[in-house]
VEXLOVEX-665976 format. One record per atom (N, C-alpha, C, O): residue in one letter; x, y, z. Coordinates in steps of 0.02 Angstrom, whole numbers, padded with zeros to 5 digits, always signed. Layout:
<pts>
AXYZ ...
</pts>
This chain:
<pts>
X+01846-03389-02597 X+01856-03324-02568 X+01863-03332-02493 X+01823-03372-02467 X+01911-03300-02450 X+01918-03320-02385 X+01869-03272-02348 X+01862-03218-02377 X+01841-03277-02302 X+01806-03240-02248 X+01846-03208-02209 X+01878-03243-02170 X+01857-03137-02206 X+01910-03125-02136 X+01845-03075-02097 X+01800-03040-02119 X+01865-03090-02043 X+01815-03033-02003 X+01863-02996-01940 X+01921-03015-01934 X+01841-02950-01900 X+01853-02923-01853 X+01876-02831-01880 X+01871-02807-01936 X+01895-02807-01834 X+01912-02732-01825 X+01976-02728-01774 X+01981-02754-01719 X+02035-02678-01816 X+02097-02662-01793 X+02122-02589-01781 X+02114-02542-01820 X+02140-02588-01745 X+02173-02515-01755 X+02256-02532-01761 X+02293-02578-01742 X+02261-02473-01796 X+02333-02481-01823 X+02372-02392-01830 X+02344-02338-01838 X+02432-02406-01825 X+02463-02346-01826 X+02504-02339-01878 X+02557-02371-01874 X+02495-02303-01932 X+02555-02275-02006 X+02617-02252-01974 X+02615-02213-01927 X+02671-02274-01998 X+02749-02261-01973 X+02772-02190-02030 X+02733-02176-02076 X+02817-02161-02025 X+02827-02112-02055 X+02832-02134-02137 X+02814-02098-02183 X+02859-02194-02143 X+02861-02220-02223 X+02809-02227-02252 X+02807-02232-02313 X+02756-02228-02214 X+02689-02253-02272 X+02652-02318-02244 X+02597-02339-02262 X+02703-02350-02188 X+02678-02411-02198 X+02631-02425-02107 X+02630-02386-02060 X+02603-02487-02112 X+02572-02498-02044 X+02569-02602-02045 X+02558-02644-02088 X+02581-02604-01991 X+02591-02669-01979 X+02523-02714-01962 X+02493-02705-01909 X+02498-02772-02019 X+02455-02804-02021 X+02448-02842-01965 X+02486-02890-01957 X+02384-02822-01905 X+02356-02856-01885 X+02377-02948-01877 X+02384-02981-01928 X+02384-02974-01821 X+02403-03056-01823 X+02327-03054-01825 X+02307-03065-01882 X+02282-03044-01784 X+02193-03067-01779 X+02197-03070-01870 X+02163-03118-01890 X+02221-03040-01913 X+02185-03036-01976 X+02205-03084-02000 X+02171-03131-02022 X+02317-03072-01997 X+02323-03128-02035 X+02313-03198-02032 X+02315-03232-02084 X+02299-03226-01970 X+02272-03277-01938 X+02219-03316-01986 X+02229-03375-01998 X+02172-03286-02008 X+02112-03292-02050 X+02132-03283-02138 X+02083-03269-02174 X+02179-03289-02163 X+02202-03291-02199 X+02207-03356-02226 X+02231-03394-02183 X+02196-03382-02277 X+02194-03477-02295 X+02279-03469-02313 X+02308-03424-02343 X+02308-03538-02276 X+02390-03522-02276 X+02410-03534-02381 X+02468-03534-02400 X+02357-03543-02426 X+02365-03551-02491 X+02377-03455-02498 X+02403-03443-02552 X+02367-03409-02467 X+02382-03342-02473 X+02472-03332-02462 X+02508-03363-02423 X+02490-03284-02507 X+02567-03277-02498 X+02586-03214-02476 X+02639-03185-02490 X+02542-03194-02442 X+02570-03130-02425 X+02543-03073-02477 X+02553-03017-02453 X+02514-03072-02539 X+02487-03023-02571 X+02438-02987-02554 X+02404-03006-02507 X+02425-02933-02583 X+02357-02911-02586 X+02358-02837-02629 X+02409-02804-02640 X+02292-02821-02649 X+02260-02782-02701 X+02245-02719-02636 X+02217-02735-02584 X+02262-02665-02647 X+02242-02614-02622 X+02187-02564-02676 X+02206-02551-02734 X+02140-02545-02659 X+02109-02499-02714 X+02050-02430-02671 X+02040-02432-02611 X+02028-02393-02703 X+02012-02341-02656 X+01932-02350-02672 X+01915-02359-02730 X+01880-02348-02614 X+01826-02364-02629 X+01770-02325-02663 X+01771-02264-02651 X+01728-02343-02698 X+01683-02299-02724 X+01624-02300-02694 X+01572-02300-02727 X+01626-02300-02634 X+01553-02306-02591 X+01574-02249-02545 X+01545-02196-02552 X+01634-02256-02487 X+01660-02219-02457 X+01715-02203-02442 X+01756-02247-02456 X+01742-02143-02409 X+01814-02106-02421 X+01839-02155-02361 X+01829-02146-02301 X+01878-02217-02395 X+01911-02283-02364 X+01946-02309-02413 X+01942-02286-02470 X+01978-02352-02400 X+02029-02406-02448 X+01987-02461-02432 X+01946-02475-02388 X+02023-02501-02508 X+01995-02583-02497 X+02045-02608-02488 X+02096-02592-02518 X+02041-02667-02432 X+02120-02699-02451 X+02093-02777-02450 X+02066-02808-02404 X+02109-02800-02524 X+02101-02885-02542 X+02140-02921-02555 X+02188-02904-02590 X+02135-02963-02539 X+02183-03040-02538 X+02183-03039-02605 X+02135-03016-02636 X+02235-03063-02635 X+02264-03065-02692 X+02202-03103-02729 X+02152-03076-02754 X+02215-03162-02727 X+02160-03210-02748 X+02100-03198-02737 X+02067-03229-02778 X+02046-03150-02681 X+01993-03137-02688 X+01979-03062-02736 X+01922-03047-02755 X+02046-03014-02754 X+02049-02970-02789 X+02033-03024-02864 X+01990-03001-02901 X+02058-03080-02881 X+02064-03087-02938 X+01983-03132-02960 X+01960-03124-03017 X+01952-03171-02916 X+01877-03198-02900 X+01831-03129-02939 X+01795-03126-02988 X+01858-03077-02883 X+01844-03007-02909 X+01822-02979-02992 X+01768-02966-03019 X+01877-02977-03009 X+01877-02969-03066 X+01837-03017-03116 X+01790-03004-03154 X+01869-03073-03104 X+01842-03114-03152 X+01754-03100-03164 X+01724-03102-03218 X+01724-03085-03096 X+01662-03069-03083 X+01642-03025-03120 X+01591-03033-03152 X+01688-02958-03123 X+01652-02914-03180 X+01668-02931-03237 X+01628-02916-03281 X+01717-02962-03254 X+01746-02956-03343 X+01681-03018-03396 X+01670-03023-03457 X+01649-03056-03330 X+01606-03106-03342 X+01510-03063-03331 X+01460-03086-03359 X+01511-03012-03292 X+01463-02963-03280 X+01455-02906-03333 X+01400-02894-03360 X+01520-02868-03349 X+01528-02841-03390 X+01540-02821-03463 X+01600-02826-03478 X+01501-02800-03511 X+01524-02797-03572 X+01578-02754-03601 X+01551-02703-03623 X+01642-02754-03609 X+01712-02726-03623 X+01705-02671-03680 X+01741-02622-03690 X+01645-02693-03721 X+01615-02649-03799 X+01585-02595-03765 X+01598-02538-03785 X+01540-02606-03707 X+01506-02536-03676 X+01541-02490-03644 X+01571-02513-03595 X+01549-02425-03655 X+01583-02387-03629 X+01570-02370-03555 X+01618-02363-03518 X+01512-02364-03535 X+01493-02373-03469 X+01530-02440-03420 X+01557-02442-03364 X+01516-02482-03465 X+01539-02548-03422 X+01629-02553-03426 X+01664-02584-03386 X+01652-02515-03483 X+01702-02512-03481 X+01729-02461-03436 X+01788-02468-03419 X+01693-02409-03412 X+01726-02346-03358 X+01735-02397-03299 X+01788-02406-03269 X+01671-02432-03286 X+01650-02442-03230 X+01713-02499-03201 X+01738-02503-03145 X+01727-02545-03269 X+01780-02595-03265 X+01853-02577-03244 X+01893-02615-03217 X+01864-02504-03262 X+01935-02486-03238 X+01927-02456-03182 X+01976-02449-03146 X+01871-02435-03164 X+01890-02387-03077 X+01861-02462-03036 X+01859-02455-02975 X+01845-02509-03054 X+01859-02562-02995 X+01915-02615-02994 X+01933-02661-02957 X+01937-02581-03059 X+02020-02647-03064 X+02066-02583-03062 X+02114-02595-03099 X+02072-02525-03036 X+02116-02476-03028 X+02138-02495-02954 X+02108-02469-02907 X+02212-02559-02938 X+02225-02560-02889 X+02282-02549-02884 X+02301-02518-02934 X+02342-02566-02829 X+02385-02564-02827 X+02409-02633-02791 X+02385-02640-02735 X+02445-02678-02811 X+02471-02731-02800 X+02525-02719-02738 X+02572-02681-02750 X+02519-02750-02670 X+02552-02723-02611 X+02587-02795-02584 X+02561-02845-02609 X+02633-02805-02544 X+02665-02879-02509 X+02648-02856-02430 X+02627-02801-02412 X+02664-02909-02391 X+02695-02892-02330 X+02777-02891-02314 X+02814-02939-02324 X+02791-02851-02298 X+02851-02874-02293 X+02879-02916-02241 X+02839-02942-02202 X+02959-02930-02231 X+02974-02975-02181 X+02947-02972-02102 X+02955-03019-02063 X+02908-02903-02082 X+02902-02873-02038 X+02819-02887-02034 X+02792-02885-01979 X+02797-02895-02067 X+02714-02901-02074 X+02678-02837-02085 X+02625-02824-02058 X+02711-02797-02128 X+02697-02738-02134 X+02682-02701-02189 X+02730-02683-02223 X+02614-02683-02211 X+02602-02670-02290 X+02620-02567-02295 X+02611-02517-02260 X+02646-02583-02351 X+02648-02491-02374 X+02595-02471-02432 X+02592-02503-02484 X+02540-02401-02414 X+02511-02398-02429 X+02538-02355-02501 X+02586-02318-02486 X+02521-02352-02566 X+02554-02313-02608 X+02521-02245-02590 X+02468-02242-02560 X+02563-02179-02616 X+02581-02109-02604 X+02502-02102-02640 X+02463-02065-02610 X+02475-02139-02710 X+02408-02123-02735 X+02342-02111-02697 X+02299-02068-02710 X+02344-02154-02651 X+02306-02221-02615 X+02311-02168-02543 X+02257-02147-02521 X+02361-02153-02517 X+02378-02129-02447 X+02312-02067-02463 X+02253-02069-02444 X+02338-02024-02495 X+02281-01944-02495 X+02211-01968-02477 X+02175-01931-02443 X+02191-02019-02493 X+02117-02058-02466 X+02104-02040-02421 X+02056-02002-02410 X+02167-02078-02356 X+02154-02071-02301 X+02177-02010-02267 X+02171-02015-02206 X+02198-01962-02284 X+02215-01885-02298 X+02274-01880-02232 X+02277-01848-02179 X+02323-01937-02275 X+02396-01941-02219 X+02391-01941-02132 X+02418-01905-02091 X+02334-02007-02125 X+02305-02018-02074 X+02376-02053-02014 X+02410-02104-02022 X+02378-02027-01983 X+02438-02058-01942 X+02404-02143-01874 X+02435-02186-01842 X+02338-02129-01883 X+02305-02194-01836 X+02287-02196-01882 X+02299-02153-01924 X+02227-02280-01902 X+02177-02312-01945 X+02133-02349-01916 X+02145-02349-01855 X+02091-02380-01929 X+02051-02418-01926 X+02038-02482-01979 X+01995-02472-02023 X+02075-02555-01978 X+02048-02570-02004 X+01990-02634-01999 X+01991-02682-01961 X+01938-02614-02052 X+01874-02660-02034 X+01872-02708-02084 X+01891-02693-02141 X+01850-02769-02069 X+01840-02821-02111 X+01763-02831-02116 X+01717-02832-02074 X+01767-02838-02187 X+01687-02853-02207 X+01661-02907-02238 X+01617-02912-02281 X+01702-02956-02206 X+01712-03038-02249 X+01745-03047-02307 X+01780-03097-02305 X+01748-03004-02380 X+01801-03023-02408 X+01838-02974-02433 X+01882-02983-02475 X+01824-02925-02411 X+01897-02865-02387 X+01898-02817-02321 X+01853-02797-02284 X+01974-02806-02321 X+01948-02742-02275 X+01959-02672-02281 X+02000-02649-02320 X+01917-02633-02235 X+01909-02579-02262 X+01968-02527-02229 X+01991-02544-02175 X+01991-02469-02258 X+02048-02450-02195 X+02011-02371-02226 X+01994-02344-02278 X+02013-02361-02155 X+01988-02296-02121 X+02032-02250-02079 X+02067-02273-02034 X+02031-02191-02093 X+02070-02144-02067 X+02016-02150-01990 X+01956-02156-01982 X+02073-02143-01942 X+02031-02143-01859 X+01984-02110-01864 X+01930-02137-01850 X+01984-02046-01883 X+01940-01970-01844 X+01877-02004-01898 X+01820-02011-01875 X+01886-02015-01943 X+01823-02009-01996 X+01778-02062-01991 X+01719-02064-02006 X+01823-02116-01961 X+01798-02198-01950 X+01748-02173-01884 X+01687-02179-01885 X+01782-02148-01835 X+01754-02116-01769 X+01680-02068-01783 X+01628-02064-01750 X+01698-02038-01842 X+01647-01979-01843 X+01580-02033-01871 X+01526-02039-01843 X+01601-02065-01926 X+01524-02117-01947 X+01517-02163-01921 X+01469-02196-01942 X+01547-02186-01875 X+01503-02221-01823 X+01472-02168-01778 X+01432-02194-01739 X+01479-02109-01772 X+01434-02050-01724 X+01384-02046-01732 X+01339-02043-01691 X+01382-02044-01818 X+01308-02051-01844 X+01252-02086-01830 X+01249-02144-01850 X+01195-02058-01791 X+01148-02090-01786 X+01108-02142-01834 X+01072-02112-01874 X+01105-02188-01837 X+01093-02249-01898 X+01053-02285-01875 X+01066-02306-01819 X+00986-02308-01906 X+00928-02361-01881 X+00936-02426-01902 X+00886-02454-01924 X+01008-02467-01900 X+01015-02521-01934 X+00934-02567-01923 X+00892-02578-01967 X+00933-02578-01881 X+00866-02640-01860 X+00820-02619-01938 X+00801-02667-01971 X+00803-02544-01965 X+00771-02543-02011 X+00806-02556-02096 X+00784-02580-02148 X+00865-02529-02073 X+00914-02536-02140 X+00908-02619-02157 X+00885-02632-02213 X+00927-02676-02116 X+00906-02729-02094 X+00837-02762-02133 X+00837-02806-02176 X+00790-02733-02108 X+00722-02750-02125 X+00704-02721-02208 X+00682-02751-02257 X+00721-02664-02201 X+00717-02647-02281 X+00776-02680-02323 X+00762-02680-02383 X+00843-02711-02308 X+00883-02722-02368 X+00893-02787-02382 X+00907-02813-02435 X+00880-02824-02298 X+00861-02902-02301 X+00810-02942-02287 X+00813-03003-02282 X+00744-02894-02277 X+00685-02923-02269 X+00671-02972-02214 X+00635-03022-02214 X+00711-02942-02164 X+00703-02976-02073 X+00696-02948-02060 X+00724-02895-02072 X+00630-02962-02004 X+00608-02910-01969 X+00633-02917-01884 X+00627-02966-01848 X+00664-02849-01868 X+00705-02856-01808 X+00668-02815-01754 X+00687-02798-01698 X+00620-02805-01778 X+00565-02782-01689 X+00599-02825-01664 X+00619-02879-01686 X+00610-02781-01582 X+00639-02827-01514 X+00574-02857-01484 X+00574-02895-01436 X+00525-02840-01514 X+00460-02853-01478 X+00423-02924-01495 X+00378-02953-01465 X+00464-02945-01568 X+00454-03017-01577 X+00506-03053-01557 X+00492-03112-01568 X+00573-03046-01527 X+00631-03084-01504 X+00603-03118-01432 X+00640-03154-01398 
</pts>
């Protein structure tokens, strides 16, 4: 699975599409061909966008996690393999599908964030508005990874 990290802003052209980041593709293992898995997230009102090959790591993960007989595991199995298969084109430029776009509620700027093995794409204003949110990471931190980040022991 490749690691990509950093944060982009990017601008949607009237077609749908917005031009990938060089910082991203850079970090890309050159065994990548230009694919990737677009899918809409079930945590928050964002897109996922994955490298072909870590979309498919992906999967394999649930179909090996998941039982296909359980209907639960079976809902759960299609709204995380509900993607849309995207290229870059000659231009370095991915188009988001018309399904996929309403997400970002025909956002004309984006945001996108990398979270090591996808990234996330964010409509500006909304990306802007939750980071506004006041948030106690240092505790989120301590409660979800069991480090304790008092500045008072640094």
């Amino acid at each position: 699975m490749s690691l990509i990290l950093g944060k982009e802003y990017c601008r949607i052209d009237n077609n749908g599409r917005f031009k990938f980041p060089i910082a991203l593709k850079r970090q890309l293992p050159s065994s990548e061909d230009g694919r990737f898995v677009i899918r809409q997230s079930i945590y928050a009102e964002c897109l996922e966008l994955w490298t072909y090959a870590s979309f498919q790591e992906e999967v394999e993960f649930l179909q090996k996690n998941l039982n296909p007989y359980n209907i639960e595991d079976r809902k759960l199995l299609r709204k995380l393999t509900d993607g849309n298969i995207i290229e870059l084109d000659t231009n370095d430029r991915l188009l988001i599908p018309a399904e996929q776009k309403s997400c970002i509620k025909n956002a004309k700027d984006i945001v996108l964030t990398a979270t090591g093995n996808f990234i996330e794409i964010w409509d500006y204003d909304k990306y802007t508005r939750m980071n506004g949110e006041e948030t106690d990471y240092a505790s989120l931190v301590n409660n979800r990874l069991g480090v304790n980040t008092n500045s008072e022991t640094l």
